[in-house]
C-alpha positions in Angstrom: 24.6 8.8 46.9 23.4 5.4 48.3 22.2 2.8 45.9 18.7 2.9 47.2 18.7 6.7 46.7 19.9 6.4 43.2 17.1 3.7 42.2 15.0 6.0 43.5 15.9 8.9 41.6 16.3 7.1 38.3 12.4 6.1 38.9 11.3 8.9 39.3 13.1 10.2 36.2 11.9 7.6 34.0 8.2 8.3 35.8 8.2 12.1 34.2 9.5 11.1 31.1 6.6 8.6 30.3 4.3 11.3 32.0 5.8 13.9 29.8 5.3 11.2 26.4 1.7 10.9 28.0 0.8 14.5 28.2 2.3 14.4 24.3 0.2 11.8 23.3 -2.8 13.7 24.9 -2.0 17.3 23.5 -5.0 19.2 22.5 -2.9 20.4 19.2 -3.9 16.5 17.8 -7.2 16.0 19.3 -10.3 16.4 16.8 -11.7 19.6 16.0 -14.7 20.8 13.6 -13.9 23.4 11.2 -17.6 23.9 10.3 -17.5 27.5 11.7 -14.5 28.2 9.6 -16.3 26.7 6.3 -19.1 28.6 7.1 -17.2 32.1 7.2 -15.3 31.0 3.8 -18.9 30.6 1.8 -19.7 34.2 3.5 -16.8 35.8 2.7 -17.2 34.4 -0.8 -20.6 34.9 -1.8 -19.8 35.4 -5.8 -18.1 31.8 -5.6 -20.8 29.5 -3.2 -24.7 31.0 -4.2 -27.7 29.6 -2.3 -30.5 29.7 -4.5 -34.0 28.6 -5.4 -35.2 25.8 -7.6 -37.8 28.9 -8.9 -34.7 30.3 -9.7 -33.5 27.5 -12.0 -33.7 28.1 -16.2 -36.8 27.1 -17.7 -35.7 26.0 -21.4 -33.0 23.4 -19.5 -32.9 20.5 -21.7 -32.0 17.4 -19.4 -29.6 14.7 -20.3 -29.0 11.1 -18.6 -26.6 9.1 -20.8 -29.8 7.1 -21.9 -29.1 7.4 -25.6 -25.6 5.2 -25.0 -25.1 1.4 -25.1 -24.2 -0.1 -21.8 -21.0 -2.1 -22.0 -20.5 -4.4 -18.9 -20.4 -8.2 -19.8 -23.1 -9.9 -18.1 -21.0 -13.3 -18.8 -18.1 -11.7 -16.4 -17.1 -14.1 -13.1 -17.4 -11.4 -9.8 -15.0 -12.9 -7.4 -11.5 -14.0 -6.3 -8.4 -11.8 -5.9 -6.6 -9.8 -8.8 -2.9 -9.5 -8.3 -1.3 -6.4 -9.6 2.0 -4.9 -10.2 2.9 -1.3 -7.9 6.8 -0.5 -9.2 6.9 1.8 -5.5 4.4 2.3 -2.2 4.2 6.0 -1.5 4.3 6.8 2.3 1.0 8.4 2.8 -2.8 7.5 1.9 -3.2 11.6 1.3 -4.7 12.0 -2.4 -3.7 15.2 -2.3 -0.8 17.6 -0.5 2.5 16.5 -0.6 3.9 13.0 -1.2 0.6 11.9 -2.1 0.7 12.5 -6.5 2.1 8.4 -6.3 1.7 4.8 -7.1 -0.8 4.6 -4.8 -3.1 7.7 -6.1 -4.9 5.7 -8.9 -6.0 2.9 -6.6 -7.0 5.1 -3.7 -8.8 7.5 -5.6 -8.8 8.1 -9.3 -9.5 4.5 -10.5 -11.8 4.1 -7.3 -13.7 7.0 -7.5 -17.3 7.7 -9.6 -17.4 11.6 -11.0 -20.3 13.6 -11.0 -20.1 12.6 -14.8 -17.8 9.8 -17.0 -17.0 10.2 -20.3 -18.4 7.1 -22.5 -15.6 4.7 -23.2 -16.5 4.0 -26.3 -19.3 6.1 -27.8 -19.2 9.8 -27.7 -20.9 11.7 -25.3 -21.4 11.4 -21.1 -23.0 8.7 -18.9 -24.6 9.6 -15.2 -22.3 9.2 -12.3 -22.7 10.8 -9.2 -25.1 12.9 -10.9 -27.9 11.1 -12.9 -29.3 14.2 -15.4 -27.2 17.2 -16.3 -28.4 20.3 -18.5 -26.0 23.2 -20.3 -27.4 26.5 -19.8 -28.3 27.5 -23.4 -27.7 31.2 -22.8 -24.3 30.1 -20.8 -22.6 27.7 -22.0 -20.2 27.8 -19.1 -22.9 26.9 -16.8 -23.7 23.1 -16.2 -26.5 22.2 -14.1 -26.7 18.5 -12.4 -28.9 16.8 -10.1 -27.4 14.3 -7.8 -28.1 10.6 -7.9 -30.1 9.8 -4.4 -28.6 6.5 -4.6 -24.9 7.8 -4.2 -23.1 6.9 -1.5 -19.6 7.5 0.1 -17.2 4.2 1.0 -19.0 4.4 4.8 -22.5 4.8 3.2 -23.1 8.3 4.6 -25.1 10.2 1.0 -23.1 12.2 -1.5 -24.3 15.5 -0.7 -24.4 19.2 -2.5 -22.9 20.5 1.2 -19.9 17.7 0.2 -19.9 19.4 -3.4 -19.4 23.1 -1.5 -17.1 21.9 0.7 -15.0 20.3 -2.4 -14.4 23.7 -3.6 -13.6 25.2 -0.3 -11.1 22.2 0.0 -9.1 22.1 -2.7 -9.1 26.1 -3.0 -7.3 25.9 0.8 -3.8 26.6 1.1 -4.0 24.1 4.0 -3.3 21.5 1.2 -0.6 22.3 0.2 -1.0 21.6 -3.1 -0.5 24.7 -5.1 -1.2 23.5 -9.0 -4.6 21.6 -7.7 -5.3 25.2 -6.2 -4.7 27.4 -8.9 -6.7 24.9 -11.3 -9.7 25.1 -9.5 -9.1 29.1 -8.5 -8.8 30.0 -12.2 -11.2 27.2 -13.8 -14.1 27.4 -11.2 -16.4 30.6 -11.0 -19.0 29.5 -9.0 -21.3 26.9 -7.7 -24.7 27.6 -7.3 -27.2 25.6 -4.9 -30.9 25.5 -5.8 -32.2 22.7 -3.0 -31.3 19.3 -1.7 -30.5 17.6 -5.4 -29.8 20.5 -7.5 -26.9 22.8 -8.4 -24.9 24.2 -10.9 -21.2 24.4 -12.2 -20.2 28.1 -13.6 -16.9 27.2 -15.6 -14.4 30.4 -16.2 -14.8 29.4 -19.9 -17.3 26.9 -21.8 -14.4 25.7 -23.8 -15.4 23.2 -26.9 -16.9 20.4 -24.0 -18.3 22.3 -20.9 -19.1 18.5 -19.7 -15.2 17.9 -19.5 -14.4 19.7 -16.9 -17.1 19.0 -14.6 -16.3 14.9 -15.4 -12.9 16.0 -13.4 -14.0 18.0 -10.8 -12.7 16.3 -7.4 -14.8 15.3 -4.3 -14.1 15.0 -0.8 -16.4 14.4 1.5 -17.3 17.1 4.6 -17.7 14.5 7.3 -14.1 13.0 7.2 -12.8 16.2 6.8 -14.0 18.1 9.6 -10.5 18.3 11.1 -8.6 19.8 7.9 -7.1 22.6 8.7 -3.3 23.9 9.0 -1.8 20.6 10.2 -3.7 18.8 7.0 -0.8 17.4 5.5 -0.1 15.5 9.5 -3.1 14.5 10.5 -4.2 13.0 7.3 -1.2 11.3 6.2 -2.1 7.7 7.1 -6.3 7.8 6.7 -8.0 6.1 4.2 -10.6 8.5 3.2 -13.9 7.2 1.9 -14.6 7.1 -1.9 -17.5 6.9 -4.4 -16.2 3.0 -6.4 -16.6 -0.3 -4.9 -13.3 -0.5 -3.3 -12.3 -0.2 0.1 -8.8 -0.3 1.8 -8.0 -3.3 4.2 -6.5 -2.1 7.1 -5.2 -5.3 7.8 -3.4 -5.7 5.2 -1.4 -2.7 4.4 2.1 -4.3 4.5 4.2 -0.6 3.9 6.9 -0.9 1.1 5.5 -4.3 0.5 1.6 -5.2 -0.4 -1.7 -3.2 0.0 -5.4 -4.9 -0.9 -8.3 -3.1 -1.7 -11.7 -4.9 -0.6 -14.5 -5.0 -2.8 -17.8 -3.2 -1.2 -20.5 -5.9 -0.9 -23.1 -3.2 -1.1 -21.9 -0.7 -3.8 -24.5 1.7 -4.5 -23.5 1.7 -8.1 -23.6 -2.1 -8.5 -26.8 -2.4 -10.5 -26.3 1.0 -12.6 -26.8 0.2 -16.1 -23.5 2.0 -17.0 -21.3 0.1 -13.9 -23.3 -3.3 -14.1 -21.5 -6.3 -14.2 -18.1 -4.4 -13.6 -15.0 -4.4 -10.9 -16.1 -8.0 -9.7 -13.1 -9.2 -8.2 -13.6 -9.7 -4.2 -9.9 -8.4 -3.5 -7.4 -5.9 -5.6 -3.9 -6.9 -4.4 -1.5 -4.4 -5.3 2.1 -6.3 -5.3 5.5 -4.1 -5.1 8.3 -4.9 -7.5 10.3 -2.5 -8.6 11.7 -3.6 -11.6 10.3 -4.2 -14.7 12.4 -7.7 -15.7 11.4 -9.1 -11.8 7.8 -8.2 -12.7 7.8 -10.2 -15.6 9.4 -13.3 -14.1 6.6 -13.0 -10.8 3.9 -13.0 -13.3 5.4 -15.7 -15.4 5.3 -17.3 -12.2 2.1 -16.8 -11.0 2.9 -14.1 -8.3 0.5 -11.4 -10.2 -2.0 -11.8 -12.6 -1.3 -9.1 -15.3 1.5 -7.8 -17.1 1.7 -4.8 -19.7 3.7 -6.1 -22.4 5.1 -2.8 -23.8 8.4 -4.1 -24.9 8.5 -5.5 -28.6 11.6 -7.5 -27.8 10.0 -9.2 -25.0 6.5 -10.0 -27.0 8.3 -11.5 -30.1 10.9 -13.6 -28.1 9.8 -14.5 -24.7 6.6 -15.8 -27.1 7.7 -19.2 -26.2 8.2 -18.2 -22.5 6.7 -21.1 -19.7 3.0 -20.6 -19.4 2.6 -19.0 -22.9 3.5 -21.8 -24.8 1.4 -23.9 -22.7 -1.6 -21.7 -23.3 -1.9 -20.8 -19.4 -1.1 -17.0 -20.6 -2.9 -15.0 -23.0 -1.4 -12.1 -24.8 -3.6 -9.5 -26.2 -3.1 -6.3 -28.4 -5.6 -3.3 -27.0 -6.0 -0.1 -29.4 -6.8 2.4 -26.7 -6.0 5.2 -28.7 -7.2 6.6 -32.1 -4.4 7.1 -34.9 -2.7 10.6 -34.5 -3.3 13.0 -37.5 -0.1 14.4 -38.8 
């Protein structure tokens, strides 16, 4: 074969690989689809679990609550700005909060430290301030049942409005064998009875069993919104794995500066729907969360001695007793603190 005739050959080789790569690339098996059909049919097939109802319908001895009997607790003398350096001991490979790999380092900061509930738990008093939800009522005759209405103020990460369609489809979602994550499923299928709708604000909670605080368990009860996840399906665990979804606290991932294995920074939304909430006032106000990886624990301490991060959890006795003398302590430029977080055990 002539040289001419081989260079001719080889291009047209290399031409049907990159066509074959392109028709890859274009495969309908990754383009977007809507699974609203398929939602649809689930809440059909299911009608014991997802009940459309009437706000006629609704209990008329429902005594509403909205956190109003507890003490705020944000500090109005509190500086909003700058960039808080933290500590991440590993960088999971996926921005997935749920399905395999995804239970990591990354899960608080992504989701369950950046996320408002339909209800929080007080941190210091007893009892339940509003979150996504701004009243909530037990039903008297069933405990098991909580009723809530939403806050019209909520708002998702890309300012589209929490919704009671996002609460049905939270069900549906985490109930789906298409996340492959079994433990979150059987949780919800053995906890979760049913939600009932009444109209645009209103629903209720059914709970398998009241248990000693029927609030608990709707204070954990996991959103996800129905807009971003139009395309879950059977490839979830794929198509998700690298998408930030959105998220009801103040923080949003920066794209541009997600350095894998390395750094990832969380920007602070300038428009948080919560931000002037009596019970979230005057709270998360640094600009940027900068989430730092070092692995171990002597590094960690010798970076924030340095300067590298901004916090450091002093669990080792040793350490706090003779690194008390330790550059930037002595000097004052470091301030150790003991933090009771927990109530003495009984015996």
């Amino acid at each position: 074969m002539s040289l001419n005739r081989r260079a001719i050959v080889f291009f047209l080789l290399v031409a049907s690989f990159l066509a074959g790569c392109s028709d890859r690339e274009n495969d309908d098996s990754s383009a977007a689809y809507d699974n609203s059909a398929e939602v649809q049919a689930f809440y059909e097939a299911h009608p014991d679990r997802f009940v459309f109802s009437s706000k006629d319908q609704l209990p008329a001895d429902l005594a509403w609550h909205d956190g109003s009997d507890l003490s705020t607790f944000g500090d109005s003398r509190a500086t909003r700005g700058g960039e808080l350096k933290l500590r991440l001991d590993s960088m999971q490979q996926t921005l997935r909060v749920l399905g395999p790999d995804a239970n990591g380092s990354l899960r608080g900061p992504l989701w369950s430290a950046n996320s408002v509930n339909l209800l929080e738990r007080h941190p210091i008093e007893e009892g339940y301030m509003p979150g996504l939800a701004r009243q909530w009522a037990i039903d008297p005759a069933d405990p098991a049942t909580v009723y809530l209405e939403l806050d019209p103020d909520a708002r998702w990460s890309d300012g589209k409005p929490v919704t009671i369609d996002d609460v049905f489809f939270s069900l549906y979602f985490l109930l789906s064998p298409h996340l492959n994550e079994p433990a979150v499923s059987r949780v919800m299928e053995e906890n979760i009875t049913r939600i009932t709708r009444y109209d645009e604000q209103t629903f209720s909670i059914t709970q398998t069993k009241p248990g000693a605080d029927p609030l608990f368990g709707i204070s954990t009860f996991i959103l996800a919104q129905q807009d971003f996840y139009r395309e879950f399906g059977p490839d979830y665990v794929d198509r998700y794995h690298w998408r930030f979804a959105p998220v009801t606290g103040a923080y949003v991932l920066d794209e541009d500066e997600v350095k894998r294995g390395r750094q990832i920074t969380f920007d602070r939304l300038p428009d948080w729907w919560a931000d002037k909430k009596p019970f979230y006032q005057y709270r998360f106000n640094p600009d940027h969360l900068a989430y730092i990886v070092i692995r171990d624990d002597d590094k960690t301490f010798e970076s924030f001695l340095r300067g590298d991060i901004d916090w450091f959890f002093l669990g080792n006795t040793s350490r706090w007793y003779d690194q008390a003398d330790a550059p930037g302590i002595r000097e004052g430029y470091i301030e150790r603190a003991w933090v009771y977080h927990q109530l003495p055990s009984p015996s």
